[in-house]
C-alpha positions in Angstrom: -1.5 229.3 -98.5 -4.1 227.4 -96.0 -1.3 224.7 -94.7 1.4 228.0 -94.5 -1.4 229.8 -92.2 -2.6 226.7 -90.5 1.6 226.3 -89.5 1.7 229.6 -88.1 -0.7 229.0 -86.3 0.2 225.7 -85.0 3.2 227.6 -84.0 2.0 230.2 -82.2 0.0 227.7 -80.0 3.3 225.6 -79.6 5.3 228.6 -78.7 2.0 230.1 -76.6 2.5 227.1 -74.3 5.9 225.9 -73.9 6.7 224.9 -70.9 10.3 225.3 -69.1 13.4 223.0 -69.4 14.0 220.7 -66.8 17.1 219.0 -66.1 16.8 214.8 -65.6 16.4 215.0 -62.1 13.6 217.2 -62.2 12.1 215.3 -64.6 11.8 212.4 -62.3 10.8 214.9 -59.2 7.9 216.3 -61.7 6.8 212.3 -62.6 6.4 211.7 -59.2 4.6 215.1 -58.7 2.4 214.1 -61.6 1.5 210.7 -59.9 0.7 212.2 -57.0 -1.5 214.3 -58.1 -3.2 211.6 -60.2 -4.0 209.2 -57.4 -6.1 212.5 -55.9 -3.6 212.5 -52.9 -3.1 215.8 -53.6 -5.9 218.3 -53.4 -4.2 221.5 -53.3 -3.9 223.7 -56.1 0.3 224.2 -55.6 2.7 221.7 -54.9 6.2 222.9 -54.2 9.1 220.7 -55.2 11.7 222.1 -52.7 14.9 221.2 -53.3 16.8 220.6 -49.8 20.0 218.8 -50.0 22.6 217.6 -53.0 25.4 215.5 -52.6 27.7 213.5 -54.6 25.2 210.9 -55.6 21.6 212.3 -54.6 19.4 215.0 -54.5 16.4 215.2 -51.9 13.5 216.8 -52.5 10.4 217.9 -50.2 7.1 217.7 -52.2 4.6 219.8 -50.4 0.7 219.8 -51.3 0.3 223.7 -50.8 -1.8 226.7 -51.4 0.5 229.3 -52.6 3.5 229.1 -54.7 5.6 230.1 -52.7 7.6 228.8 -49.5 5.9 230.3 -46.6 9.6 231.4 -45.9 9.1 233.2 -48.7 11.5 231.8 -51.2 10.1 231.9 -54.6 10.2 229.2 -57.2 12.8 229.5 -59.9 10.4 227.5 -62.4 6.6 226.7 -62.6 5.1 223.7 -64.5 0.9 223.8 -65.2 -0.2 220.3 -65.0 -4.6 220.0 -65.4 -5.5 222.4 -62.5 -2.2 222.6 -60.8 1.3 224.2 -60.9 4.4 222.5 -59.9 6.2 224.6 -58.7 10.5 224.0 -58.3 12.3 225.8 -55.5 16.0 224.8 -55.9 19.1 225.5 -54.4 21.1 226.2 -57.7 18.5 228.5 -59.4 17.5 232.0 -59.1 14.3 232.7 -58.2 11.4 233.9 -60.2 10.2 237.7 -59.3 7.4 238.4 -57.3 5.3 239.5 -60.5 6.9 236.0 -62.6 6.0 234.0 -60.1 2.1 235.1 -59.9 1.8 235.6 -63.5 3.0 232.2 -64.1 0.8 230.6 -61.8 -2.1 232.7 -61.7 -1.8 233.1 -57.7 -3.9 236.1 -55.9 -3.8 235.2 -52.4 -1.0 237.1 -50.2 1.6 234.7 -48.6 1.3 237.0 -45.6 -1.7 235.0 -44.4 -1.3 231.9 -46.0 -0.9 228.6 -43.5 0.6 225.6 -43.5 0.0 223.3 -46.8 -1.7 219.7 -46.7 0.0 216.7 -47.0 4.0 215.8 -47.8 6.4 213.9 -48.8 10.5 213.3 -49.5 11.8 212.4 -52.7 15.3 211.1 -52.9 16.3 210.8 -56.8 19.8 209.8 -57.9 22.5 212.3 -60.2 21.5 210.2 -62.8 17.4 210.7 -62.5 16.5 207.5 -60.9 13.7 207.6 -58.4 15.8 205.7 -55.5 12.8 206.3 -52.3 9.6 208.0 -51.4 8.6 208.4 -47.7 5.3 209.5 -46.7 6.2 212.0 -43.7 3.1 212.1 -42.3 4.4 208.3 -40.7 6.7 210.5 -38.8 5.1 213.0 -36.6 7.5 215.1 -34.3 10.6 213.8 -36.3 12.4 216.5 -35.6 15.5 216.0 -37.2 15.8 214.6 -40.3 18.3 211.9 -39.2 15.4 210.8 -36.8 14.0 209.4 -40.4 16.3 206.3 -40.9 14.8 205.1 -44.1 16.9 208.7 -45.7 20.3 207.4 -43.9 22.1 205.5 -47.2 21.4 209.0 -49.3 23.2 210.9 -46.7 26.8 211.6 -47.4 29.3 209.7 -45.4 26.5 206.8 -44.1 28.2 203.7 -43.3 25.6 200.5 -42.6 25.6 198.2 -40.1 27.1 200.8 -37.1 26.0 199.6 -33.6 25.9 203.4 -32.9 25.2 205.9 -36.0 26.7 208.8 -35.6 25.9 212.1 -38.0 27.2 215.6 -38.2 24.7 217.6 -37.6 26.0 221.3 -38.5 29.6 222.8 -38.9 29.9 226.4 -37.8 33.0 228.0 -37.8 34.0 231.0 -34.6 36.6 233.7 -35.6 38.6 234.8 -33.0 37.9 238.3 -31.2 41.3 239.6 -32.1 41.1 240.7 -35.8 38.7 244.1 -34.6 39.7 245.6 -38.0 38.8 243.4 -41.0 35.9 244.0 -42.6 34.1 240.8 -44.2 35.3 240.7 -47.1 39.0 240.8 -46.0 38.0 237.9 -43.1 36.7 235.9 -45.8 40.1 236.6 -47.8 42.3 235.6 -44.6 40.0 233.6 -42.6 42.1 230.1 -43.1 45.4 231.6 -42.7 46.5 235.3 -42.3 49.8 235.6 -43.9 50.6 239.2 -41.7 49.7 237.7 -38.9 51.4 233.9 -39.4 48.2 232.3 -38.4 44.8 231.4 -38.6 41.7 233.5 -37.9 40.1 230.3 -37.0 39.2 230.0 -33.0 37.3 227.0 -33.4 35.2 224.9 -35.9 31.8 223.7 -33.9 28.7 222.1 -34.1 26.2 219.5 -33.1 26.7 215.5 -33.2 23.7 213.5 -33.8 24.1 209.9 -31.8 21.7 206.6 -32.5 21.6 203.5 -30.6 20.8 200.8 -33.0 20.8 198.1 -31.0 18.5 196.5 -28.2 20.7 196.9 -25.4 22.6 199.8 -23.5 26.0 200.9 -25.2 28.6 202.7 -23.4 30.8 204.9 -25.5 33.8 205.9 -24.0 37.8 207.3 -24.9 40.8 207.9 -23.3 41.4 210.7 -25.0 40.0 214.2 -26.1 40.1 213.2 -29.8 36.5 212.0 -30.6 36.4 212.4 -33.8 38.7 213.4 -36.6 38.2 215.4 -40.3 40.6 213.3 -42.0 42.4 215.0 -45.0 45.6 212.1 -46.2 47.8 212.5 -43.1 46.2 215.8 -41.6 43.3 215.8 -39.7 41.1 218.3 -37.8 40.5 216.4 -34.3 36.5 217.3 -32.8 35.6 216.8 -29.3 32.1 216.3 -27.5 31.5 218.8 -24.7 29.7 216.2 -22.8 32.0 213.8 -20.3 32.5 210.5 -21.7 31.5 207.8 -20.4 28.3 208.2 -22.5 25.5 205.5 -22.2 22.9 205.1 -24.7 19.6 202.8 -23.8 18.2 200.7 -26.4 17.6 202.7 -29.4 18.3 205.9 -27.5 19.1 209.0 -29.7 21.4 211.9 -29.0 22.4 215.2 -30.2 25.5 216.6 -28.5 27.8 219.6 -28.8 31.3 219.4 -30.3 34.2 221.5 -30.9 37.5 221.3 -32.7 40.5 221.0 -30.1 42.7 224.1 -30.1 46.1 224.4 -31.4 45.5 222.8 -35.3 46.8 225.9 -37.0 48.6 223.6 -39.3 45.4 221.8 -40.5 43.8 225.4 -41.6 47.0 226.6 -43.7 47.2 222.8 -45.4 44.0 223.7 -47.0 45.1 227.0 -48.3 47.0 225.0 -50.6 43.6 223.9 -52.2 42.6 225.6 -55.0 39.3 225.7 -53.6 40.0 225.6 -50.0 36.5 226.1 -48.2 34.5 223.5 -50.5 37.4 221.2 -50.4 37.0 221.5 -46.3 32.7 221.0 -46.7 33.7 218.2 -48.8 35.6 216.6 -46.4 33.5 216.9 -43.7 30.7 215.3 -46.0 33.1 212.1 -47.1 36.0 212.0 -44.5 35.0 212.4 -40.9 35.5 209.7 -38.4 34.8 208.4 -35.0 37.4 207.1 -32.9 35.0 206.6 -29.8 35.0 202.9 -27.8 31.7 201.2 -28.5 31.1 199.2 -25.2 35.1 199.1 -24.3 36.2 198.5 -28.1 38.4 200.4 -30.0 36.1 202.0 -33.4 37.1 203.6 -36.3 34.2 204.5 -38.3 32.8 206.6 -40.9 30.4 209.3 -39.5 27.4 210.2 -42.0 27.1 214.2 -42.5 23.0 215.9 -42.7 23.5 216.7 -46.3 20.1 219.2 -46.0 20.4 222.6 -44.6 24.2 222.3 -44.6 25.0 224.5 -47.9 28.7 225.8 -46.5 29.9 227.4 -43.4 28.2 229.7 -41.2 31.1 231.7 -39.7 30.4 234.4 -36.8 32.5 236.0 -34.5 31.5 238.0 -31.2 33.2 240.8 -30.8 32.4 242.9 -33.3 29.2 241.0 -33.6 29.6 239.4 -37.2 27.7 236.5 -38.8 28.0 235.5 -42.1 27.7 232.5 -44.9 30.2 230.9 -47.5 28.6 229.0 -49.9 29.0 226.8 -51.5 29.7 227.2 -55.6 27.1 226.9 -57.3 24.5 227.3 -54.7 22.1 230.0 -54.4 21.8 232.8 -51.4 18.4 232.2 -50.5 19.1 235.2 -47.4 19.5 237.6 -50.7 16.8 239.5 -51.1 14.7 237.8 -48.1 13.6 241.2 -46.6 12.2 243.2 -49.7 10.3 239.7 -50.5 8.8 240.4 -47.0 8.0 243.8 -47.8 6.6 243.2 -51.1 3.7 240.9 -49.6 3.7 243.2 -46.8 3.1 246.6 -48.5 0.5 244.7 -50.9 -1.5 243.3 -47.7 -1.5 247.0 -46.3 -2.6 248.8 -49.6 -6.0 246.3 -50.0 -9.1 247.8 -48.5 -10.5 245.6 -45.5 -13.1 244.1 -46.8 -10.8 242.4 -49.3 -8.1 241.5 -46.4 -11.4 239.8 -44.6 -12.2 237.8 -47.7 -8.7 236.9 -47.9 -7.8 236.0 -44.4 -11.1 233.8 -44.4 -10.4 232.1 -47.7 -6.5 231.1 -46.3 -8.3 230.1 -42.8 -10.5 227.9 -44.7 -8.2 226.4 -46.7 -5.7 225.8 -43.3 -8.7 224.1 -41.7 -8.8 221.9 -45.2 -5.0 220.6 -44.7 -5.3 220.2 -41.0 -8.5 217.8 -41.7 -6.5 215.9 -44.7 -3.2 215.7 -42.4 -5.6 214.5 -39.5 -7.6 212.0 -41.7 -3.8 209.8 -42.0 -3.2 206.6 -40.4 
């Protein structure tokens, strides 16, 4: 009768503290989290394990020394780990998030994110579909970066990066205009038709357009140049969708000279747009091949090229698509990946309506608490070599 009560009890203590599944990539993000934490570079009480890109092979992760749970952006967490006096806390881009009341229950927060400041000290993560640590880069070597293509050690976990280009070349985003002329549709109709409108015989399409990241990587001036429009191509078999900088060419690049430049698709590819309605996923099968199949057919110092151009994996979840008149902007995701926009406002409000219902001499004891712990990071961040 002792041993049966002493089981229950273990039990209850078992059950009491279970902790949440983790995939195997997570499990090597949280190992790393752990030994971070360990080595006392990490003071904070959070640290958010953002997840902010996932390709074919990797998946990158930001790991953020912080003092809420919380992305100051206010995404929440879909999972929270207690290890000793912390909580790790995972923000991914294929999970729900946690509720507002989840999220502080399960990490016993009781600041308000509406006056929380930037965390301490950070780092990114880049661990392979298989849950092998592959790189981890100390960002605070890269002040002002900027872009995250301005960090080259992340350039062979970026979709489409080819080594050993004199010039590397990345697309930056993909946007995609509608044309003015379809007044009438409503979104969900656009994003029904948007490739190819069988009433009208064509595409809704006006242009596909973006930003072109460009990196000397040599010592010595390079001259890029063509004789035609056709920069660059997204290559699909024997279709393509041809891209053209906005900036005159010649283009000359001093040593080790960066660039980011607008493109735009060339008009008239109508064809290109139906081909992928023949796709049984046609808008993931066009991300994809802008990730894996987009090339550069620009002279490098008189030279003919052909090469692979690498594709910024983070922030690039799926198409923004807008069109000016009526003034419409919306996303297509990606499968699979969560609509961190959803909900973004009544987050807002929920943080906002809590800081307005506390009496002021709690919102002092607050705000100084968060400025005290701001002026904590900025001293660790400063204390860096």
């Amino acid at each position: 009768m002792r041993t049966t009560f002493l089981n229950l009890i273990l039990l209850f203590v078992i059950v009491g503290c279970k902790q949440p599944t983790i995939n195997k990539v997570q499990q090597a993000v949280e190992a790393q989290a752990k030994l971070l934490v360990d080595s006392g570079l990490i003071a904070n009480e959070y640290v958010v394990l953002y997840e902010l890109a996932i390709n074919d092979s990797n998946h990158i992760y930001s790991i953020q020394a912080a003092d809420c749970p919380a992305d100051l952006k206010f995404e929440y967490p879909s999972k929270i780990i207690k290890y000793k006096d912390k909580y790790l806390c995972f923000i991914e881009l294929d999970e729900a998030p946690m509720s507002a009341k989840e999220m502080i229950e399960a990490s016993s927060y009781s600041g308000n994110l509406v006056v929380e400041g930037d965390g301490g000290k950070s780092w990114l993560l880049v661990v392979s579909k298989l849950g092998e640590k592959k790189i981890l880069i100390d960002t605070s070597l890269f002040r002002g970066w900027g872009t995250y293509f301005n960090i080259t050690e992340l350039w062979p976990y970026f979709s489409g990066y080819v080594k050993g280009c004199p010039v590397q070349m990345g697309v930056m985003s993909h946007d995609v205009e509608l044309s003015d002329s379809y007044l009438s549709c409503n979104v969900d109709s656009i994003k029904r038709n948007l490739l190819w409108n069988e009433n009208q015989n064509t595409t809704m399409i006006k242009n596909v357009y973006g930003q072109m990241y460009l990196k000397n990587n040599t010592d010595s001036v390079v001259y890029l140049s063509s004789s035609t429009k056709k920069h660059y191509a997204v290559v699909d078999g024997q279709d393509s969708l041809y891209l053209s900088l906005s900036d005159s060419l010649p283009i000359i690049l001093g040593p080790n000279e960066k660039k980011i430049l607008e493109y735009k698709s060339l008009p008239r590819q109508d064809e290109f747009f139906r081909n992928l309605t023949l796709k049984e996923d046609p808008w993931e099968y066009f991300y994809n091949l802008f990730c894996r199949s987009t090339y550069s057919f620009i002279n490098v110092n008189g030279k003919k090229s052909q090469t692979k151009v690498m594709f910024h994996d983070i922030d690039n979840y799926g198409f923004n698509v807008s069109m000016t008149s009526p003034s419409i902007q919306f996303q297509i995701l990606n499968h699979g990946i969560y609509d961190k926009k959803y909900g973004e406002m009544s987050r807002f409000r929920f943080w906002s309506d809590k800081w307005g219902a506390m009496n002021n001499a709690d919102k002092q004891r607050l705000s100084d608490d968060a400025d005290e712990r701001f002026q904590r990071n900025v001293n660790q961040v400063n204390l860096l070599p």
